[in-house]
N, C-alpha and C positions, 0 to 999 in steps of 0.2 A: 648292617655292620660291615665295616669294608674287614675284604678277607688279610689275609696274613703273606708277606714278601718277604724272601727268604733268595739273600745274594750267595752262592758259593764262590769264591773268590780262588782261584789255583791256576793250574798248567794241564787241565784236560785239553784231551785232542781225541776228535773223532780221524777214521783213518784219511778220510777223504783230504780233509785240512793237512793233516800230517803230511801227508803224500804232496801235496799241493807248493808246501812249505819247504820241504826237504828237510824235516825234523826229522832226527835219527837217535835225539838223546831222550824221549819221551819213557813213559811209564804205561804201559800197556793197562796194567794191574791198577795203577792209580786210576785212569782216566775211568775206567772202567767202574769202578768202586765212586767216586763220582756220579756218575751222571745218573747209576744205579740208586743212590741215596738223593739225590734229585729227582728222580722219579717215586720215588715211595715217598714220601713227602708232599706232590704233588699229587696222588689220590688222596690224604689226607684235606684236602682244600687250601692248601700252601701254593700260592703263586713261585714257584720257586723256577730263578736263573742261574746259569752257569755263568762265572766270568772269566776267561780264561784267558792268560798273556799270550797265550797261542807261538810260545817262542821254544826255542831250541841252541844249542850250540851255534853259532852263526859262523860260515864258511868262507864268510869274504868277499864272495861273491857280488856285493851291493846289489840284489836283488828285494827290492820291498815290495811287501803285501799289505796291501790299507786293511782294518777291522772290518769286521762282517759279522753276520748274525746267521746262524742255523739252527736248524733242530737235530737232537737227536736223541732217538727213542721216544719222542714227544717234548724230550727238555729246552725250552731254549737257551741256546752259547751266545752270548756275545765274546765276541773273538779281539782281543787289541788287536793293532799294526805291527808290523815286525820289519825290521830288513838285515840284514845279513852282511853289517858293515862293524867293524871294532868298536867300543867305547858309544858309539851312536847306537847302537842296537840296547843295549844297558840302560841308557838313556832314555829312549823310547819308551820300554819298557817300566819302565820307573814313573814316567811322568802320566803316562797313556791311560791308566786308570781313573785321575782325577775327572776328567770332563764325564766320563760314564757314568763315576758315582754322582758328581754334582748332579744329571740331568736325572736320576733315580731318584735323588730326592725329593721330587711331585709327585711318583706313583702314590696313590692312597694306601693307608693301613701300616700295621706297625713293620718295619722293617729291622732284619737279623740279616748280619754278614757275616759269613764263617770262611776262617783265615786258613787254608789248609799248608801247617808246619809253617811253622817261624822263617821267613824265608826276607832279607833287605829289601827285596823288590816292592815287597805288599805294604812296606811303613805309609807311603803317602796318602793309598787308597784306607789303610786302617785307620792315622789323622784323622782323614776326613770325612770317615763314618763316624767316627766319636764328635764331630766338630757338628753334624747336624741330627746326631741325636737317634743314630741305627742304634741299634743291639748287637754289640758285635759277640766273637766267640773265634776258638781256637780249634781246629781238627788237628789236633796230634796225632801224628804218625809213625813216626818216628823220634824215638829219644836221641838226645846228641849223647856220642859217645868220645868228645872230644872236649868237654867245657871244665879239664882243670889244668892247673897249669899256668904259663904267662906267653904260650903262643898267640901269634895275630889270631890264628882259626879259632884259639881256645875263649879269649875275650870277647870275640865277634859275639858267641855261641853264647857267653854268659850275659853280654850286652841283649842280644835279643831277647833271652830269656824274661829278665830284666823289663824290656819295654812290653812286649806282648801282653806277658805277665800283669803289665800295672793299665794296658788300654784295653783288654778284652773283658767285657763286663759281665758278660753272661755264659762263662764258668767255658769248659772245656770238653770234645769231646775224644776219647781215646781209645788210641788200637789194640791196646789191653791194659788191664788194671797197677799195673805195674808201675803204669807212668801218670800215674799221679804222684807220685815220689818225685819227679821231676817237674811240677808248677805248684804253682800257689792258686792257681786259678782254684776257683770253687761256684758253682757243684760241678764233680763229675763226672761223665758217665760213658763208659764203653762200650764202643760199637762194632763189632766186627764183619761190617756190609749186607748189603741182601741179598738170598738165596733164591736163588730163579729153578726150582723144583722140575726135573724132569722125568719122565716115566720112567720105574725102572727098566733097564736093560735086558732083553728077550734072554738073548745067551751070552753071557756074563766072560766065563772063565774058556777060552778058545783054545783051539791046538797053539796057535800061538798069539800072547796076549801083550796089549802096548803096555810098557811103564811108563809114564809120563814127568819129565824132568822139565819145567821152565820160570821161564821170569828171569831173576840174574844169575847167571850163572858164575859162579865166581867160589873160591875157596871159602867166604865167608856164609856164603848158601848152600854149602854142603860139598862144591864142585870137585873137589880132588878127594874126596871121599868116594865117592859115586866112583869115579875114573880109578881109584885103588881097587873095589870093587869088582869092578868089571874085568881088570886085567887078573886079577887072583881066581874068578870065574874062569876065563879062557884059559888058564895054565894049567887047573885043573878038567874041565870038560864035564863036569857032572851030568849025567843025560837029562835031569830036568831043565838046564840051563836054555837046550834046543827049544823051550816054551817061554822064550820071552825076547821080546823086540822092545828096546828103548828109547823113545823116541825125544829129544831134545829140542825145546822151543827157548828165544828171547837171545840175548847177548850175554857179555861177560869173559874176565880175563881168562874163564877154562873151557871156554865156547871153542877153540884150535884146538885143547888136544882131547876134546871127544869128536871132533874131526877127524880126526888123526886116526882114532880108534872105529872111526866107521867107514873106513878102507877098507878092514879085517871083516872078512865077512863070519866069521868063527864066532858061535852062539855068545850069550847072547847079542842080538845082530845092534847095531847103532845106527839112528839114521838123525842126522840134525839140520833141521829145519831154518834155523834162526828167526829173525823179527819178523813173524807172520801178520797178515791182514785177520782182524777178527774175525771174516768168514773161513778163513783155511782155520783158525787157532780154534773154530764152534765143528768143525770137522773132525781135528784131531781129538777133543775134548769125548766125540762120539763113539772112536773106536776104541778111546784110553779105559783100561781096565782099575790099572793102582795109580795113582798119583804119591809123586815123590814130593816130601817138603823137608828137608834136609840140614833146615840152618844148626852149626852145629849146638848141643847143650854146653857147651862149656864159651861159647865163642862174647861174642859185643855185642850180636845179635837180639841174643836168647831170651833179652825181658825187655827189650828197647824197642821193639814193635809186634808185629801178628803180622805169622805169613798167610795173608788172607787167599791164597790159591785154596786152602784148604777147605772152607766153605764153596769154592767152585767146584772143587774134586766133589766132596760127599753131595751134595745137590742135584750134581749127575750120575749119580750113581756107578762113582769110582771110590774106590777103596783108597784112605789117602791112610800113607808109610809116612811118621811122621816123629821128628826127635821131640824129646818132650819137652817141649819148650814154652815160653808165655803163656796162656790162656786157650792152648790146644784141647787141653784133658777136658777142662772147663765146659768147654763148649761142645766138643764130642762125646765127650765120657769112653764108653768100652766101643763108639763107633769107628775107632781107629785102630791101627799096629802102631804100635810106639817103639822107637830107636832108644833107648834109653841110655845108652853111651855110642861117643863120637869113634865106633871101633868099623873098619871096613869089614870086616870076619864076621861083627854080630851082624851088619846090613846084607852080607850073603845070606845069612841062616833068615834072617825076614825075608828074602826072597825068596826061597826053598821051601818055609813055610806056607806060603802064599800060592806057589804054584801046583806042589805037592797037596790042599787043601782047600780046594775049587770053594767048595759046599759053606766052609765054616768060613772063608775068607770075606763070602759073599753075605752072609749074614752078618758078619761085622760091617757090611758096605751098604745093607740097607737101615740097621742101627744108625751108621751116621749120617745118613741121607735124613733121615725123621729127628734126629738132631740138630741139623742144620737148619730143617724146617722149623721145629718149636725155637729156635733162640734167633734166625733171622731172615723169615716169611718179610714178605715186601709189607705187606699188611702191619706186621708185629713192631719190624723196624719204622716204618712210616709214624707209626701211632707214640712207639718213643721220641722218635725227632720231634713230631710238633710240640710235646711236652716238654722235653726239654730246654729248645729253643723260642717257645711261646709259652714262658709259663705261664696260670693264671693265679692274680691274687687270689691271697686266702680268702674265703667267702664267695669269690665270686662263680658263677655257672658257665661252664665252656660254652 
């Protein structure tokens, strides 16, 4: 019986390509989340590829890169051509998928292509899975928080909807439950990444301990909350403050002024890293104690996706600080501190609590380490993918 093909279709970048390319507008977190649900899938006995436009904001430069093919982590990328020229680049990009998908259409077995977020560039390559008879499917990731109204962006948004909606055959799968409110697609089913399980931590709670802030950094992830925080921290001086070091990964419009604020060397200390290489970002990950996930509760955010840093925090056995947002509670239960209002004042007192409370901080930190395991072990998630995306008739024996 010929095994099971399984296309991911998106914008993953290994860093070597990124670097290579001069992408600077990529998703660390997406790629990641990728290539990770590509590989659990692939022990399942899923032939599964990555297809990735391998593109970025383009600089002008007119410097092109022809498609290539790598591995990572064991996944195979097939990477489009890119170059870095106006309107030509777009271009590229748009048509470049067609010859890939046509020459896939000989692999044997049944094939699934999974469209990740509704995005204009993917219509040609999604066409033309429906035109030879893939299985396609949607990765919702993000809800649009912009599709009412009679703006260009608001119609685009309702327009895609719209088409996806009516060419993805084989239902959808989603960042949290929430966004099923937003498709029609049916069945389906939430996935919130796979957790790569690491021993726990010798000595957990230090003289002084990292908090880890990253991803985007921006007012809409928490960013001027954090930075209110920390300045009402230093004005007051509280002596527990001198046990904690904050360390800041990723971009974002409030990326300068925690800059700003780690000039000050006055507790707690700030140090910002920005867009690291995943071997510095599996570094910091090692020394990080709490993990911050901050998008606010009241915000666009708050049920339109899953900050999935927070299966990377609890899986390493970091304590993740987290506002109660989407399918958080859900998925950690009591393995988490919850923010439970968007107040800078209550986010001090989570901190105080945390520092002041080594012992119990930690026990909630291996709580959600064993949560993160039972809902998405590479194993657990793998064995839902294949069901999902390969269902079997009633009757029949896998």
């Amino acid at each position: 019986m010929n095994r099971h093909r399984f296309f991911f279709v998106c914008n993953a970048f290994d860093d070597r390509t990124r670097t290579e390319r001069g992408i600077v507008t990529d998703s660390p977190a997406a790629s990641r989340k990728i290539f990770k649900l590509s590989g659990a899938l692939r022990k399942t006995g899923v032939r599964a590829t990555v297809i990735s436009m391998g593109r970025g904001k383009q600089n002008g430069s007119r410097a092109y890169f022809p498609g290539k093919i790598a591995r990572v982590d064991g996944v195979p990328v097939i990477y489009l051509p890119f170059i870095h020229f106006p309107v030509l680049s777009e271009l590229l990009s748009l048509l470049a998928f067609l010859p890939v998908i046509w020459r896939l259409r000989r692999k044997p077995g049944k094939k699934t292509a999974l469209f990740y977020n509704r995005l204009s560039a993917y219509l040609p390559a999604l066409w033309l899975s429906r035109l030879l008879n893939f299985n396609t499917a949607l990765d919702l990731e993000d809800g649009a928080t912009t599709v009412q109204g009679m703006s260009l962006q608001a119609l685009k948004a309702r327009l895609l909807q719209r088409v996806f909606d009516a060419c993805c055959t084989g239902g959808a799968l989603l960042a949290c439950d929430a966004l099923a409110d937003t498709t029609s697609l049916r069945p389906v089913q939430s996935c919130y990444g796979t957790a790569d399980i690491a021993l726990p931590k010798e000595e957990w709670m230090t003289a002084s301990s990292t908090f880890l802030f990253g991803g985007t950094v921006s007012a809409d992830t928490g960013g001027l909350m954090l930075i209110s925080a920390i300045k009402k921290i230093r004005a007051t001086a509280p002596p527990w403050a001198s046990r904690m070091c904050i360390e800041v990964t990723g971009k974002g419009d409030c990326l300068e002024l925690l800059k700003e604020l780690s000039h000050d060397e006055t507790a707690p200390t700030v140090t910002v890293h920005g867009r690291t290489t995943d071997m510095q970002y599996r570094q910091i990950l090692e020394r990080a104690r709490v993990g911050l996930a901050l998008k606010p509760n009241e915000g666009a955010l708050a049920n339109t996706t899953f900050p999935s840093k927070v299966i990377e925090f609890a899986s390493n056995d970091i304590l993740v600080l987290s506002t109660d947002i989407s399918d958080v509670r859900k998925v950690l239960g009591d393995g988490a501190v919850y923010l439970e209002r968007d107040d800078a004042d209550l986010l001090i007192e989570k901190f105080r609590w945390i520092v002041e409370n080594g012992p119990a901080a930690r026990s909630i930190s291996l709580v959600g380490m064993k949560a993160a395991e039972a809902v998405c072990s590479e194993e657990n998630v793998g064995r839902m993918l294949n069901a999902f995306l390969f269902p079997q008739p009633p009757g029949s024996i896998a």
